[in-house]
Phi, psi and omega in degrees: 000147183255174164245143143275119201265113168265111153293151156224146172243131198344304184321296191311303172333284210297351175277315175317301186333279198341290202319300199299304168299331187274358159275335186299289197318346266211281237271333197263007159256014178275278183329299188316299203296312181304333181303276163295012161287310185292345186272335192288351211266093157008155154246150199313146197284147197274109174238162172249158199216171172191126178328076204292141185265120183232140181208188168256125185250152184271125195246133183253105192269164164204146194230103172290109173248181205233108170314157185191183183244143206282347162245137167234089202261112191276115199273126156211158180296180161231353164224146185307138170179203166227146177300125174245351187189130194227120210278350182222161176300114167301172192055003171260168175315147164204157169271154179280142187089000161313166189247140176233350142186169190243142167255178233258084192276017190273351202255307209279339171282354199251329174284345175304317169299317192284296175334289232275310176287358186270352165300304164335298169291335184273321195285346157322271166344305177290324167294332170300301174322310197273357184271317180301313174297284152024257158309284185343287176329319194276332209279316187274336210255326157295326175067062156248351170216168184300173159249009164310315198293338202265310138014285185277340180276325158324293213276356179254003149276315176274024167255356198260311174341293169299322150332296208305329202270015174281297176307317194283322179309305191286331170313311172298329171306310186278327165316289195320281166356296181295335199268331171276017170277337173293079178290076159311158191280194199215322180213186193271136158191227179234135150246141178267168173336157169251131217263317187252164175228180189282137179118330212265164176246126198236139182254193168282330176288337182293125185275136189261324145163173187256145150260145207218116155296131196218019193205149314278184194222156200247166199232105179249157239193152199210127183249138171284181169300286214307339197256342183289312186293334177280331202254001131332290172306323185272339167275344201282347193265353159284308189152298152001057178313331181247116204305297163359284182295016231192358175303334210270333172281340179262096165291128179240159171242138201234135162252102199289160178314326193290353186107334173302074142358070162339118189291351191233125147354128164237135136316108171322120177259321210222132164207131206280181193263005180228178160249116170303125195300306170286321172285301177110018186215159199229137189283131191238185191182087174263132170256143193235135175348161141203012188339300174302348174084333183339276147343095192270108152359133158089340183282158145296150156182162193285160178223144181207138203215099178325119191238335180201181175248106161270119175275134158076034216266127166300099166286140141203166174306136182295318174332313214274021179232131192240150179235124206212112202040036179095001169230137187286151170231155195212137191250105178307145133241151226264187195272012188243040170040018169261135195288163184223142148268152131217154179307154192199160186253135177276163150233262166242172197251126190247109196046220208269026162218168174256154185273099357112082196253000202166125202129283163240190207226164187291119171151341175287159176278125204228148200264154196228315172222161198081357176307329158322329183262359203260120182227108172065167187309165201165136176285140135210202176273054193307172190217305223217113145293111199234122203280153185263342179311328184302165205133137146069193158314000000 
């Protein structure tokens, strides 16, 4: 019998080892990588949504108007003279007929004496004629005197008459004169800068400075047709043909520049009578409280007023609309939580939402945060239902 004698060698082993070990390692980086594919899949992106709404909304005009004073009474003298004195603080209240400055009243004090004595002298005059007509009449009646002479004493009492009521005319003249040396306000207001100072020589032409009603003070206001036409229409629904009578019912709100919401209401007073050609719009004029002086002539603030009702209207949060190269979007998501862009027509914007005229329809769900992220259809997560209602009236 033979024996076959087999070596063995080492290489060989160690080629196996290899071989063996590069398959375990094969199949658990096979496994790993699947492993982490499935850990790798995102979860759907977390968004807030909110519900689009439909009701009847209240439509708001809003407007820049320009305050002014419901008096604006331009202070000038009525006689010549020089300022010696000027009697009140600019910018305080004053009343009408306060003197708020004085000229210079001796030459005007003088015409006054000289009137008053040549008023003296005719009525003197006049009593003598009539103490002549007088005597004369028994005389004439006797045929001790003519009656030309009693004629002519007749006839130079009622001319001395007519002096006396001339002198009195000049006397009230020259009074009137001395009393306009006093310059009174006209009305109740605010005085404004003194134009002039004291020292200075002033005519009937010279502005002296203005006083301005300023409780209550009015607010002008520039309107399109359409809306003179919309706030037409809420008076004719009133009773009413006339914006005017029917002002007391459209309340407006003035808002200062700073952002601040006047507290008190205002009223139409004014509506102008035409449309302007160049503009397309009609000069409006509301007055508003002013008791506190806040309100000033010259100041700006927004004026804003119900001007018509859109029936049956879509709302959502102004958030949920992007704008994107001049067109709105709006991204829905559907009942299987996949997101939509679609186009929407805005209308006007009422509080903190938009008017919606086109695009979706009400009950849908429209994304308020996270829309920035959503690219093309895509699963997500709404987290919050949020009312559409703030807003508006």
């Amino acid at each position: 019998m033979r024996f076959f004698a087999f070596s063995f060698h080492p290489s060989v082993y160690a080629v196996q080892r290899a071989t063996s070990l590069f398959l375990a390692s094969g199949l658990l980086f096979a496994a790993g990588c699947k492993k982490s594919s499935v850990a790798g899949v995102p979860p759907p992106l977390e968004v807030g949504v909110a519900t689009a709404e439909q009701r009847d909304v209240p439509i708001d005009g809003e407007w820049v108007g320009n305050l002014d004073g419901f008096v604006n009474a331009q202070i000038q003298p009525q006689v010549s003279g020089y300022l010696i004195r000027q009697d009140y603080r600019e910018g305080q209240q004053v009343h009408k007929g306060q003197v708020l400055f004085e000229i210079d009243e001796r030459s005007f004090q003088a015409a006054v004496d000289q009137a008053q004595g040549q008023l003296a002298q005719a009525r003197a005059q006049l009593e003598l004629s009539r103490i002549n007509v007088r005597r004369d009449q028994p005389l004439v009646a006797a045929h001790a005197l003519a009656q030309s002479q009693l004629d002519n004493d007749t006839q130079q009492a009622a001319q001395y008459a007519a002096m006396v009521q001339t002198d009195e005319a000049s006397v009230r003249s020259a009074q009137l004169n001395l009393g306009w040396t006093k310059v009174r306000s006209l009305v109740d207001g605010v005085a404004g800068k003194a134009v002039m100072q004291v020292g200075n020589l002033v005519s009937t032409t010279t502005a002296l400075t203005t006083v301005s009603q300023v409780n209550p003070i009015k607010a002008y206001f520039a309107i399109s047709e359409q809306e003179y036409l919309n706030l037409s229409d809420s008076a004719k629904r009133r009773g009413v043909t006339d914006l005017l009578r029917v002002g007391s019912k459209i309340p407006l709100e003035l808002t200062l520049s700073n952002g601040q919401v006047y507290a008190q209401k205002g009223t139409i007073v004014f509506v102008d009578r035409g449309v302007d050609n160049t503009t397309g719009t009609i000069m409006v004029a509301g007055s508003f409280p002013n008791s506190s002086g806040l309100l000033r002539p010259g100041q700006y603030a927004k004026v804003r007023a119900l001007t018509s009702v859109q029936k049956d209207a879509i709302l959502v949060p102004q958030r949920a609309v992007m704008d994107q190269q001049g067109q709105h979007l709006v991204v829905v998501v559907g009942p299987n939580n996949m997101t939509a862009t679609r186009p929407v027509t805005v209308g006007n914007q009422v509080g903190s939402n938009w008017i919606i005229t086109s695009g979706i329809r009400a009950g849908d769900r429209v994304v308020t945060e996270g829309n920035d992220k959503i690219r093309g259809p895509m699963p997500v997560r709404p987290t919050t239902e949020q009312a559409t209602s703030q807003g508006g009236r």
